[in-house]
PAZAPA-4460 file (N, C-alpha, C; in steps of 0.05 Angstrom, whole numbers, plus 32768, in hexadecimal, padded with zeros to 4 digits):
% residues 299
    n_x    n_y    n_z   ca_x   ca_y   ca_z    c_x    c_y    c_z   seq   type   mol
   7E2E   815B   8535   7E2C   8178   8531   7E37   8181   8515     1      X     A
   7E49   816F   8510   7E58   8180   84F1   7E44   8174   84DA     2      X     A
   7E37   8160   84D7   7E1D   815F   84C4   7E07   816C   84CE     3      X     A
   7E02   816E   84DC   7DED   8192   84E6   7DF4   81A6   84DA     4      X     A
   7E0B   81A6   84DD   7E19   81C7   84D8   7E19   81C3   84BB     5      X     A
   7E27   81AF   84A6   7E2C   81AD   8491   7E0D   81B3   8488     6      X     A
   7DFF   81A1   8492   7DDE   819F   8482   7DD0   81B7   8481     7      X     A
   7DE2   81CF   848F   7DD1   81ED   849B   7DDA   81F7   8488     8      X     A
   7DFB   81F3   847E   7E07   820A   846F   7DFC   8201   8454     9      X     A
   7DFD   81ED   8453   7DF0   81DF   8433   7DD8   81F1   8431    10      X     A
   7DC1   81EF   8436   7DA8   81FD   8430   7DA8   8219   8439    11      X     A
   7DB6   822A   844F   7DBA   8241   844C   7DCB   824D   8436    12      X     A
   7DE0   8241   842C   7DF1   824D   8418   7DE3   8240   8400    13      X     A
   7DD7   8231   83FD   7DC9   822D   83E3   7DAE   8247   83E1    14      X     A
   7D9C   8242   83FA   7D92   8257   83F0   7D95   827A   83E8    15      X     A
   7DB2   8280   83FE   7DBB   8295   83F8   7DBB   829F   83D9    16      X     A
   7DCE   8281   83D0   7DDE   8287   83B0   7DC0   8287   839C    17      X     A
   7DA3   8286   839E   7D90   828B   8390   7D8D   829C   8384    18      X     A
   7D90   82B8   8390   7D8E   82C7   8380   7DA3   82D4   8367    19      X     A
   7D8F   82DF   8357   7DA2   82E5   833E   7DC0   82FF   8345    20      X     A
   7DD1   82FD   8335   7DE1   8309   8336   7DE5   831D   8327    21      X     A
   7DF0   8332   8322   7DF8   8349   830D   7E14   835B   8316    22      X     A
   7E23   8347   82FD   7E3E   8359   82F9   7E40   836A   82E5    23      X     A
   7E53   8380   82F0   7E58   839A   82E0   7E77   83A2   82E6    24      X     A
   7E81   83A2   82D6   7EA0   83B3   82D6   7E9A   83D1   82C8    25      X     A
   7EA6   83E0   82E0   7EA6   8400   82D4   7EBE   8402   82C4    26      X     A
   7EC8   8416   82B7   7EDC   841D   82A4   7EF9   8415   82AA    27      X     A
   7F03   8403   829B   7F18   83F6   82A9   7F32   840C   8297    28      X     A
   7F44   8415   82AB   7F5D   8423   82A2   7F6B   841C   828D    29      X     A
   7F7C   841D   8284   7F89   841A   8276   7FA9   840B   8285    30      X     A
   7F9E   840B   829B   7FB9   83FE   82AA   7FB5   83E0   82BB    31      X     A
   7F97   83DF   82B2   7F90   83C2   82BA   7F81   83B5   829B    32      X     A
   7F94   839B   829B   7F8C   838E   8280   7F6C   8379   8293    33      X     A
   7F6C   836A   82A3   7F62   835D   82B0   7F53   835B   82CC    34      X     A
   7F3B   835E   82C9   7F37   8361   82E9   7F1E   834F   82F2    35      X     A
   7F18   8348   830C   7F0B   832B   830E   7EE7   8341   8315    36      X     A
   7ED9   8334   8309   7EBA   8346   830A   7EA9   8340   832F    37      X     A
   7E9C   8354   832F   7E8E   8355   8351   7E74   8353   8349    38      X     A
   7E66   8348   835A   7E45   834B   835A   7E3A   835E   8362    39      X     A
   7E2F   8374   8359   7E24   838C   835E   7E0A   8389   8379    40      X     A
   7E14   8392   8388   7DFC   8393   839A   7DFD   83AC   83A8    41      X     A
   7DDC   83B4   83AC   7DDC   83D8   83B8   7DD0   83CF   83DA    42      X     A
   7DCB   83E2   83E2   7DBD   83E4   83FB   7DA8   83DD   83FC    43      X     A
   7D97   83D7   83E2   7D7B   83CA   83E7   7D85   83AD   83DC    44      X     A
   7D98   83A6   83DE   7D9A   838A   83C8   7D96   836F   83DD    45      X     A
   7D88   835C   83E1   7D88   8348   83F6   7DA0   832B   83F3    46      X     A
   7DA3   8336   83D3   7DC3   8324   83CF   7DD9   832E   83D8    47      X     A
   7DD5   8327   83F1   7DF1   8334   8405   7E03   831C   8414    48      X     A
   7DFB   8305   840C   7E08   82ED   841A   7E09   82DA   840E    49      X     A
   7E09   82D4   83F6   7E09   82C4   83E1   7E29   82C1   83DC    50      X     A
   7E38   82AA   83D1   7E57   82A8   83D5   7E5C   82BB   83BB    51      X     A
   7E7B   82C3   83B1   7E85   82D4   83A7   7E85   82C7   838E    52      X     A
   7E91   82AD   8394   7E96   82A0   8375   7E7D   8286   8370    53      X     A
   7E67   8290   8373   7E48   8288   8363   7E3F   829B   8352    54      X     A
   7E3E   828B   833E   7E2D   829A   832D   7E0E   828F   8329    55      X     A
   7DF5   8294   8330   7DDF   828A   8329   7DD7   828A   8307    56      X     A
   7DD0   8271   8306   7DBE   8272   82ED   7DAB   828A   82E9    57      X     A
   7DA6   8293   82CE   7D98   82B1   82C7   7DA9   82CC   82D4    58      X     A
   7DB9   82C7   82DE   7DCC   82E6   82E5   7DCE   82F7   82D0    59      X     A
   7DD7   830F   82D1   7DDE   8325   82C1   7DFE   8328   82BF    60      X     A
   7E05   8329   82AD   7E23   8337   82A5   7E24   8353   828C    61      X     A
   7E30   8368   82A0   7E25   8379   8288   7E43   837A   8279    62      X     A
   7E4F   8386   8269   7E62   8382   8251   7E6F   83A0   8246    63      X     A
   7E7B   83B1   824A   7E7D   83C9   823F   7E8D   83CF   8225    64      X     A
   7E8D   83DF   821A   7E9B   83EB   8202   7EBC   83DF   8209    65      X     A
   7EC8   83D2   8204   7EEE   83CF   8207   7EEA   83BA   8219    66      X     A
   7ED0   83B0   8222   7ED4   8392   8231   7ECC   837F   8226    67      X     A
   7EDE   8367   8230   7ED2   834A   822A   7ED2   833F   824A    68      X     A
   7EBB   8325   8247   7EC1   8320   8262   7EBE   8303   8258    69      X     A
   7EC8   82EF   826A   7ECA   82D2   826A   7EBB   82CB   828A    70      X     A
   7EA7   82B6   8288   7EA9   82A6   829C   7EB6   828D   82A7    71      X     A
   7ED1   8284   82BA   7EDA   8276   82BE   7EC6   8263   82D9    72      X     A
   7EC2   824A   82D8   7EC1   8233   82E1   7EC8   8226   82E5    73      X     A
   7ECE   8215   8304   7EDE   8204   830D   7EF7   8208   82F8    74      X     A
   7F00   821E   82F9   7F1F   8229   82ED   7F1E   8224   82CC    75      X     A
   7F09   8220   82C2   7F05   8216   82A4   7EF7   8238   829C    76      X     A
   7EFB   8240   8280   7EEC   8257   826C   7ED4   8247   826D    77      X     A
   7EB9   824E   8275   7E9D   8240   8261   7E8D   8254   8251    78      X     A
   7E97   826B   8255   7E8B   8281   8245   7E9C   829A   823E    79      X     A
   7E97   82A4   822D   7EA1   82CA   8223   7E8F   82D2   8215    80      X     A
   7E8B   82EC   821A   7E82   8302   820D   7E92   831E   8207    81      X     A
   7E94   8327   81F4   7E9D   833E   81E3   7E8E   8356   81DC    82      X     A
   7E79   834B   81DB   7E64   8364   81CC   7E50   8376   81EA    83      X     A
   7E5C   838E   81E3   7E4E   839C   81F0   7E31   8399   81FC    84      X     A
   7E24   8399   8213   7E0D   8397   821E   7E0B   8388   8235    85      X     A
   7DF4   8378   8238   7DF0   8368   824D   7DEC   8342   8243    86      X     A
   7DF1   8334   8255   7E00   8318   824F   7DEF   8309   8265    87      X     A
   7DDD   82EE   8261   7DD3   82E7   8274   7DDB   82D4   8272    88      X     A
   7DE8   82C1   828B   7DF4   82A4   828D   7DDC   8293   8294    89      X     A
   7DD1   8285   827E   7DBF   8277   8279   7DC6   8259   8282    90      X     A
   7DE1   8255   8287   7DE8   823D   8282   7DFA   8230   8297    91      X     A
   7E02   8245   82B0   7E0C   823F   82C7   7DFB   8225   82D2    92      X     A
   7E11   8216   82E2   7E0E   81FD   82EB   7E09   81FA   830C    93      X     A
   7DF8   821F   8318   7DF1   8226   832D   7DD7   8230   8328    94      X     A
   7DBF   8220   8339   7DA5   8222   8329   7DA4   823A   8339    95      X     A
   7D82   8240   8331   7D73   825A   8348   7D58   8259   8339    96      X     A
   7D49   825A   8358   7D2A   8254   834E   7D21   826D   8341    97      X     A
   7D33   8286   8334   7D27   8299   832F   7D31   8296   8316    98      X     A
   7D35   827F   8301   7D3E   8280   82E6   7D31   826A   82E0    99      X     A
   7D2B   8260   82C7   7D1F   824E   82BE   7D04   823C   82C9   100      X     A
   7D03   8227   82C3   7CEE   8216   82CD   7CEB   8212   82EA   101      X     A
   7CD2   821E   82F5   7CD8   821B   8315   7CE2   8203   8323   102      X     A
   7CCF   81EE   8309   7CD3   81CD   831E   7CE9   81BE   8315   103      X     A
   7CF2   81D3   82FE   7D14   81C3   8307   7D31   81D3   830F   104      X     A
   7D24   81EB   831A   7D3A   81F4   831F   7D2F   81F5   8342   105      X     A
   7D18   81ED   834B   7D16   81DD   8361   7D2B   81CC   836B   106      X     A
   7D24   81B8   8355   7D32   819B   8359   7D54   8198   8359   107      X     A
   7D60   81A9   8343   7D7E   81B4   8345   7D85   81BE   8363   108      X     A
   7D6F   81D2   8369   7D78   81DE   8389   7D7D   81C0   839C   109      X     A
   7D6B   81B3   839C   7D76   81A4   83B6   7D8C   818F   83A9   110      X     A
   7D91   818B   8394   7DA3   817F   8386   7DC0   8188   8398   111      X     A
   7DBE   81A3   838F   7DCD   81B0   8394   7DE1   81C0   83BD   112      X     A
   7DC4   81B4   83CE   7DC6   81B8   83D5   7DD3   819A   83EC   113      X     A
   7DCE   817F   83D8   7DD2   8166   83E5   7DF4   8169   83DD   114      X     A
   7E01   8174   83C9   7E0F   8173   83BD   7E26   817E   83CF   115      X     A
   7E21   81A0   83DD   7E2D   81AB   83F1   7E31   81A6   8405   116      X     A
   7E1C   818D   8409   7E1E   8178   842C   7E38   816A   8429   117      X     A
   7E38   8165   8408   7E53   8153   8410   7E6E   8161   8411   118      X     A
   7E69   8172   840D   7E84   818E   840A   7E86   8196   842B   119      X     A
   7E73   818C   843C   7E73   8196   845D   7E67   81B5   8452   120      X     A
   7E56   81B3   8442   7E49   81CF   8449   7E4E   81E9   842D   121      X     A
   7E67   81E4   8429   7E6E   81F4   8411   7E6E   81F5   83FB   122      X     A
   7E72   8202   83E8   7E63   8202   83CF   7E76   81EB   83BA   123      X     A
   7E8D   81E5   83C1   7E95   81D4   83AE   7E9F   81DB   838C   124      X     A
   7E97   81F9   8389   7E9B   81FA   8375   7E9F   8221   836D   125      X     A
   7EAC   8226   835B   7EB4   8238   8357   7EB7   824B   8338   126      X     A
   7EA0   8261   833E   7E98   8272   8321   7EAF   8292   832A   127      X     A
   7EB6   8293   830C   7EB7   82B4   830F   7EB1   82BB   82EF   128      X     A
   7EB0   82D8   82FC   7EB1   82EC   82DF   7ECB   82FC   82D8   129      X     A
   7EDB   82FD   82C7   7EF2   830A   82BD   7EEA   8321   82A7   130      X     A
   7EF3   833B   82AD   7EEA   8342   82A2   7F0C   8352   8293   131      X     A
   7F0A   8355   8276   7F22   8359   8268   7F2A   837E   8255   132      X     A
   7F38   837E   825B   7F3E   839F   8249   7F39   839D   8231   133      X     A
   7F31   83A4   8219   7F33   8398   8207   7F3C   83B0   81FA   134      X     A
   7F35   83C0   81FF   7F47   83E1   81F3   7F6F   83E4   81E9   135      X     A
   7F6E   83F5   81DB   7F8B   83F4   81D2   7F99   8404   81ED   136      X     A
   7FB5   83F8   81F0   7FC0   83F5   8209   7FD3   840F   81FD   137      X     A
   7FD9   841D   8201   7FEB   8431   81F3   7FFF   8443   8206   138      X     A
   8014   8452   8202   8024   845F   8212   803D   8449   8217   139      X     A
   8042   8431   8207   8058   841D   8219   8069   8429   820B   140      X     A
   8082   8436   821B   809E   8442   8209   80B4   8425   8207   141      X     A
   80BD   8425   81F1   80D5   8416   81F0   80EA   8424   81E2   142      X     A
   8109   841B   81E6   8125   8425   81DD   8134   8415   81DC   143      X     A
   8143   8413   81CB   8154   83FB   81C9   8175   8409   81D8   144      X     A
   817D   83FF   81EF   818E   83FF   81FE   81A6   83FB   81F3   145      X     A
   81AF   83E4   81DD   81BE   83E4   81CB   81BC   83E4   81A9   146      X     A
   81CA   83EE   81A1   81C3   83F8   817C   81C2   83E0   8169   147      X     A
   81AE   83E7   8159   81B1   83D4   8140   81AD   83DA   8131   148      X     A
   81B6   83BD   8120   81CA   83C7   810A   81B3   83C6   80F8   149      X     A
   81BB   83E4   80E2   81AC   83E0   80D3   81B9   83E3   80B0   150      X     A
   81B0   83D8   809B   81B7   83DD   8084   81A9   83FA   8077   151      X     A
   81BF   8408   8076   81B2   8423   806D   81C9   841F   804D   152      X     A
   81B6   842D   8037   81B4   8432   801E   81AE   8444   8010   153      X     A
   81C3   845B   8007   81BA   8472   7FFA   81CA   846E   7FD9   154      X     A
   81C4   8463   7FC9   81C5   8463   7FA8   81D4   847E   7FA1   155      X     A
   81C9   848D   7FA9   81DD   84AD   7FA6   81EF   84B7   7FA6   156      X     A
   81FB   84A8   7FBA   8215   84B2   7FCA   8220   8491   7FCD   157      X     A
   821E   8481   7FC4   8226   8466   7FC3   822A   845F   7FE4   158      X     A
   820D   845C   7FEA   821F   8459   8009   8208   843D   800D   159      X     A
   821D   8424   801B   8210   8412   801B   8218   8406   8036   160      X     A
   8215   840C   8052   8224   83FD   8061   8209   83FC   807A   161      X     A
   821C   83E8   808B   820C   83DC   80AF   8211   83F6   80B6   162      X     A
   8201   840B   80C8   81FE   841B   80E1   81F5   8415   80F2   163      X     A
   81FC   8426   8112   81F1   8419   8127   81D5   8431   8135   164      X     A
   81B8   8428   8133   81AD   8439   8137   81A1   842C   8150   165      X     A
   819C   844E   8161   817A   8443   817D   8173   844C   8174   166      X     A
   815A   843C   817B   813E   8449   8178   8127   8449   8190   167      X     A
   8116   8459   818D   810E   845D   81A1   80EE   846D   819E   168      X     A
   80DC   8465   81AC   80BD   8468   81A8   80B0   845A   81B7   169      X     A
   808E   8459   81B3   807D   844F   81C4   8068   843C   81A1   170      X     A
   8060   8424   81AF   805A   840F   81AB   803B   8413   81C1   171      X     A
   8021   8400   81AA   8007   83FF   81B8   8007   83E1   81B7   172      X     A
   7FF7   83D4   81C0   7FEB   83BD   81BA   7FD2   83B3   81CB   173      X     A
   7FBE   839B   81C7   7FAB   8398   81CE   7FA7   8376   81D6   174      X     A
   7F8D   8370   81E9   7F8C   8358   81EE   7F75   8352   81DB   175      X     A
   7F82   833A   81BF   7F74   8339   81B0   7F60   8317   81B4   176      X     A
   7F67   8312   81C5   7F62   82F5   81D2   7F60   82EC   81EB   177      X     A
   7F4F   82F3   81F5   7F4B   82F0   8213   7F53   82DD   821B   178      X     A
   7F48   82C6   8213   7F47   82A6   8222   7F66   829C   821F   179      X     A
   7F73   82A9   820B   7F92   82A2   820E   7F9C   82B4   8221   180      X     A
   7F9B   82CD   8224   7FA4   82E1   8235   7FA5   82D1   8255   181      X     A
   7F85   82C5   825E   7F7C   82C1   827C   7F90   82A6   8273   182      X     A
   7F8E   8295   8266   7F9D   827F   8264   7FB4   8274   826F   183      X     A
   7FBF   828D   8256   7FE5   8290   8250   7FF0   82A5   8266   184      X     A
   7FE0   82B9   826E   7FF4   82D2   8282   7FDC   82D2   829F   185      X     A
   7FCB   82D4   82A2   7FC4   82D8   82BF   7FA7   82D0   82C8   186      X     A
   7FA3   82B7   82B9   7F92   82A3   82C9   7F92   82A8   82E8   187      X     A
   7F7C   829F   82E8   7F6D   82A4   8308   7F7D   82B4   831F   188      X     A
   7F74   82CE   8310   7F82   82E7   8328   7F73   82E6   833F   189      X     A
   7F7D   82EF   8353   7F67   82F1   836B   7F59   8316   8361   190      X     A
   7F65   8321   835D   7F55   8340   8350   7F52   8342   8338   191      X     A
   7F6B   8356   8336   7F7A   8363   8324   7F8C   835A   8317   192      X     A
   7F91   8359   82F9   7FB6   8356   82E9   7FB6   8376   82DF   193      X     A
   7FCC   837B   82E1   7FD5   8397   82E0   7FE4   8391   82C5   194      X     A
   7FEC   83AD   82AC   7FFA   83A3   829E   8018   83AB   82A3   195      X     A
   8021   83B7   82C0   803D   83B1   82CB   8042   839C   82D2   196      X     A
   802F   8387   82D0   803D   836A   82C9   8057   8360   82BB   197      X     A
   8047   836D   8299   8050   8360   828A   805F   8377   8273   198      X     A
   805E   8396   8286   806C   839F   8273   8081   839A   8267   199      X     A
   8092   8397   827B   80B1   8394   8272   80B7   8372   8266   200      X     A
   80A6   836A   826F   80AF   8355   8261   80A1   8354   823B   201      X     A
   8090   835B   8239   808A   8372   821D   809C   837F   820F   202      X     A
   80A6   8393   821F   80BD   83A1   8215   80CF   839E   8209   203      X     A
   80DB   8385   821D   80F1   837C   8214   80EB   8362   81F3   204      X     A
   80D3   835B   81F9   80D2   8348   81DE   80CB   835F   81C7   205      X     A
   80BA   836A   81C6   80BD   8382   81B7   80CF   838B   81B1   206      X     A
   80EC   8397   81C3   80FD   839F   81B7   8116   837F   819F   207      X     A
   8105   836C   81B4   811C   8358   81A5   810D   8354   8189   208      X     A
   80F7   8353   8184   80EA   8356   815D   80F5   836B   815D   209      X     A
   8100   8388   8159   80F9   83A0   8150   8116   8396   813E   210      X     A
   812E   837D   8145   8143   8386   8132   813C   8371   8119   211      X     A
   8133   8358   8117   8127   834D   8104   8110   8361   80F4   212      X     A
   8101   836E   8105   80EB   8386   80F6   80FC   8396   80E7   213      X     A
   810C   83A5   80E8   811E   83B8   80DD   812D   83A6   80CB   214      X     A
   813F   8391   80CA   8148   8385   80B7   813F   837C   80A0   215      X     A
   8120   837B   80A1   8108   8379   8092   8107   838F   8081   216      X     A
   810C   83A9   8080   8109   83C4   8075   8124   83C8   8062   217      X     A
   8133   83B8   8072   8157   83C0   805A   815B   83BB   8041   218      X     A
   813C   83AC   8036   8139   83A7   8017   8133   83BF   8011   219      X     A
   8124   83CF   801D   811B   83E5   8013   8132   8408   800B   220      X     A
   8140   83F5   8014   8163   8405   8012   8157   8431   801A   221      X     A
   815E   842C   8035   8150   8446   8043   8164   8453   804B   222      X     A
   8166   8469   8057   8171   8473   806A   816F   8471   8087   223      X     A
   8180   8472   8096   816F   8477   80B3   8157   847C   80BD   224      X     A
   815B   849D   80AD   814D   84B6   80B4   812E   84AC   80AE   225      X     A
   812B   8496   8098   8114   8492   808D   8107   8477   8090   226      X     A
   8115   8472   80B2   8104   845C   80C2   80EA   845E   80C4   227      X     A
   80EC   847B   80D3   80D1   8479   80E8   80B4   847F   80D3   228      X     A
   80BA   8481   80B5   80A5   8486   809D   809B   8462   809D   229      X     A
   809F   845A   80A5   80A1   8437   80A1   8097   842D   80B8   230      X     A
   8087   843E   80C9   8080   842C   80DE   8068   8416   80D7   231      X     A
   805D   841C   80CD   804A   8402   80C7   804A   83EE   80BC   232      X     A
   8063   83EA   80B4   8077   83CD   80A4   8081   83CD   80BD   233      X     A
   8090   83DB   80CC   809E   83D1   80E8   808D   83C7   80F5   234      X     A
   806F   83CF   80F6   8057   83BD   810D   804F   83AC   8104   235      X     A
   8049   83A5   80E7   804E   8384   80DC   8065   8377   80DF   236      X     A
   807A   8384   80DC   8090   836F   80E1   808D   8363   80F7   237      X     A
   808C   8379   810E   808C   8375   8128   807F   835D   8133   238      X     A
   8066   8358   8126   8054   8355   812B   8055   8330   8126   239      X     A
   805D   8337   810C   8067   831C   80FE   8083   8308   8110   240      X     A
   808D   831D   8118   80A6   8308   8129   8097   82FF   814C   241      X     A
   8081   830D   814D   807A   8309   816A   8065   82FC   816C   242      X     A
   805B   82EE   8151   8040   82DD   8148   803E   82C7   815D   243      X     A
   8057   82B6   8164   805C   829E   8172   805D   82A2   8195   244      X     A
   805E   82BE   8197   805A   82B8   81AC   804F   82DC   81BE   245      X     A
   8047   82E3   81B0   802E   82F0   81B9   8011   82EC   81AF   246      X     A
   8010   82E0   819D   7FF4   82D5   8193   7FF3   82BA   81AE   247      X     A
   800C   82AD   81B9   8004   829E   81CE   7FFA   82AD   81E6   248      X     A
   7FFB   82CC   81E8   7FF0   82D6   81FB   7FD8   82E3   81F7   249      X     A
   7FCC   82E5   81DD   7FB5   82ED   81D9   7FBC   830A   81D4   250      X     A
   7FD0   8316   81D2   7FD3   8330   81C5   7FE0   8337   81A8   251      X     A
   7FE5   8353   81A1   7FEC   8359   818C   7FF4   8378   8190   252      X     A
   800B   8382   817B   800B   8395   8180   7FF9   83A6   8160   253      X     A
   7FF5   83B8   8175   7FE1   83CA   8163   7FEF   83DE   814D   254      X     A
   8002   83F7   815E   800D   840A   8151   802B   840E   815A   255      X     A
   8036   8419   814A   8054   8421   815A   805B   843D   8151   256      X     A
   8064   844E   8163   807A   8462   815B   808C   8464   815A   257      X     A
   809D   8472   814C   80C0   8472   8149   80C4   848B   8147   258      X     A
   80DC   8494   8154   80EB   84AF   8159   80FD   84A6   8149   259      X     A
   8103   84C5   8141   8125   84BD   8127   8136   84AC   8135   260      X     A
   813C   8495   8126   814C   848B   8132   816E   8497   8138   261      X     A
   8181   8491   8147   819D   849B   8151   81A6   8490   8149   262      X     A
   81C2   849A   8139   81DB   8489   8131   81F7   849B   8140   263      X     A
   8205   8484   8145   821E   8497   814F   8228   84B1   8146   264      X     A
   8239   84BC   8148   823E   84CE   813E   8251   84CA   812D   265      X     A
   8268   84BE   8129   827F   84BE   8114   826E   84A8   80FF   266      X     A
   8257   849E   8100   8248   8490   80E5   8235   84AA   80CB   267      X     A
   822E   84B8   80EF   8220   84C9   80E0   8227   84E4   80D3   268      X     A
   8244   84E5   80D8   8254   84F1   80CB   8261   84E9   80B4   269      X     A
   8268   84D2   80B7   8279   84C4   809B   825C   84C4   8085   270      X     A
   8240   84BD   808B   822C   84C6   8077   822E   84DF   806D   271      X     A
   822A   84F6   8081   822C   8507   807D   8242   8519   8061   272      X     A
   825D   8507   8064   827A   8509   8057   826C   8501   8043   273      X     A
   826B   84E7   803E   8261   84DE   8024   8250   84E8   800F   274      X     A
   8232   84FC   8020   8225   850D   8010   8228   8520   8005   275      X     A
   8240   852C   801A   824E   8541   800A   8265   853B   7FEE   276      X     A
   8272   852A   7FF4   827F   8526   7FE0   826C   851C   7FC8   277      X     A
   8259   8517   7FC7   8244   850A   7FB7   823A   851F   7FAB   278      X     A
   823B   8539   7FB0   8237   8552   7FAB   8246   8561   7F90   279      X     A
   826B   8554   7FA1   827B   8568   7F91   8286   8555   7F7C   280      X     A
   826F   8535   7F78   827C   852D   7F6B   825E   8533   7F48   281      X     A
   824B   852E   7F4E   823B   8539   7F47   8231   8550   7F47   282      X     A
   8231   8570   7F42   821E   858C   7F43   8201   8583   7F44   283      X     A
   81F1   8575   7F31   81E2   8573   7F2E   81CC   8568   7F44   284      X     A
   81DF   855A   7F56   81CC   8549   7F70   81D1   855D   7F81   285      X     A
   81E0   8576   7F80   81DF   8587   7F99   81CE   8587   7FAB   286      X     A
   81B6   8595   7F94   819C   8594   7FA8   818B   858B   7FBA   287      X     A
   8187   8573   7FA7   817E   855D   7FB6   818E   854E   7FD4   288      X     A
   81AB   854B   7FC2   81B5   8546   7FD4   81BA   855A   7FF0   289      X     A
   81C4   856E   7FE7   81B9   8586   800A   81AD   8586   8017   290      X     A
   8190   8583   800B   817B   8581   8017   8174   8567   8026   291      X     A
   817B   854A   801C   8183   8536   8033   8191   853A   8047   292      X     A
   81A8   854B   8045   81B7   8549   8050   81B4   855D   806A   293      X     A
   81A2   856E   8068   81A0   857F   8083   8185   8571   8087   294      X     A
   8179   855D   8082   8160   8554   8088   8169   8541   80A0   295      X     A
   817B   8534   8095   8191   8521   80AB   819D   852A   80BC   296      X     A
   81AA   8542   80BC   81B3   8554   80D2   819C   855D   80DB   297      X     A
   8188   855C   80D2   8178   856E   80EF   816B   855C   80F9   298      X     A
   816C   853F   80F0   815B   8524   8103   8177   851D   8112   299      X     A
***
């Protein structure tokens, strides 16, 4: 009875999986980086019993604006697409007499179907479609919980010392590498990867570049106040310290913002002291100098 049964499911599930397939992912949020693709079928569709993870030779994959999708096989990448449109898997290793040469995609079928006898009936083998965010991920806030140190430098007022500043803003970034992304962070999901995965653990490496990023800027002998004018040397820096191991995840960050950064208060007063006396020691920098100086009091 169990080679009866096996020899039934073999040619019923082979011929089921014949017909062609067509996946489509609708607009994926911004809160899902990853999600596994469905075969579209309506009320008139007769591909209603065909297994989940077959893909037939000549299927459709359609592709949208901010998507990439990958086909994974027996747990291996054998395909991606990027470019907007529709994508036909010409090259799946699941025939169907409705693609190619009849008399050999005949001959594949019962290949295929001697093949499932020995599986007791089952398919033996395993396709999906992944389909990926590819859009800029934006809104992630970070703050640094404890202060760093930074070299601030004002020539004017001779002021040359370490302060302790937070900082605090929102950071974008994007999946610029799929096949490392499914690879390195969430290979064979059963759905969905959410990016409350991997926020916080983001965050926190983000915040750990942001004090090498900023120590990067202290050549430029700044003020505090005149961090957040520098964000796009802070997103290369950033970017640059997290090469090793977010390029191992297939991402990057895109943009960053910065809020004035905070310094304690008895630092930002002893600056404060200093500008003034820098005042009455020079007339001539009054102005200028005043005018820094309530620029800083009011950040």
């Amino acid at each position: 009875m169990g080679l009866i049964k096996a020899a039934i499911s073999s040619v019923g599930g082979t011929l089921a999986d014949q017909w062609k397939e067509f996946f489509y992912c609708d607009a994926l949020s911004a809160d899902i980086l990853m999600i596994k693709g469905a075969k579209r079928t309506t009320n008139r569709s007769s591909n209603t019993k065909g297994n989940d993870n077959i893909i037939s030779n000549g299927s459709g994959i359609a592709v949208a604006d901010g998507q990439c999708m990958i086909i994974v096989e027996q747990g291996k990448v054998v395909e991606l697409c990027a470019e907007p449109g529709e994508y036909t898997y010409n090259t799946s290793t699941e025939p169907s007499i409705f693609s190619g040469s009849l008399g050999k995609s005949i001959l594949e079928t019962f290949k295929t179907i001697g093949k499932r006898f020995t599986y007791g009936g089952d398919t033996g083998k395993d396709q999906r479609v992944y389909y990926f965010n590819t859009k800029e991920i934006m809104g992630n806030k970070y703050g640094t919980s404890n202060p760093i140190m930074f070299r601030t430098v004002d020539r004017n007022i001779n002021l040359d010392m370490d302060v302790h500043v937070r900082c605090s803003g929102l950071y974008s970034y994007k999946i610029v590498d799929p096949i490392l992304f499914y690879t390195n962070v969430c290979g064979n999901v059963a759905d969905m990867f959410k990016r409350a995965s991997i926020d916080e653990q983001l965050k926190g490496e983000f915040i750990t570049a942001l004090t090498p990023a900023l120590g990067k800027l202290s050549s430029l002998e700044l003020r505090p106040s005149a961090i957040p004018t520098y964000v796009n040397e802070i997103r290369n820096n950033i970017n640059e310290v997290l090469s090793c191991d977010w390029k191992r995840l297939g991402i990057e960050v895109v943009a960053v913002t910065m809020n004035p950064p905070v310094l304690p208060e008895d630092e930002m007063e002893m600056i404060q002291q200093l500008q003034k006396a820098a005042v009455m020691r020079d007339p001539n920098m009054a102005a200028a100098t005043l005018v820094t100086a309530q620029g800083d009091a009011m950040r």
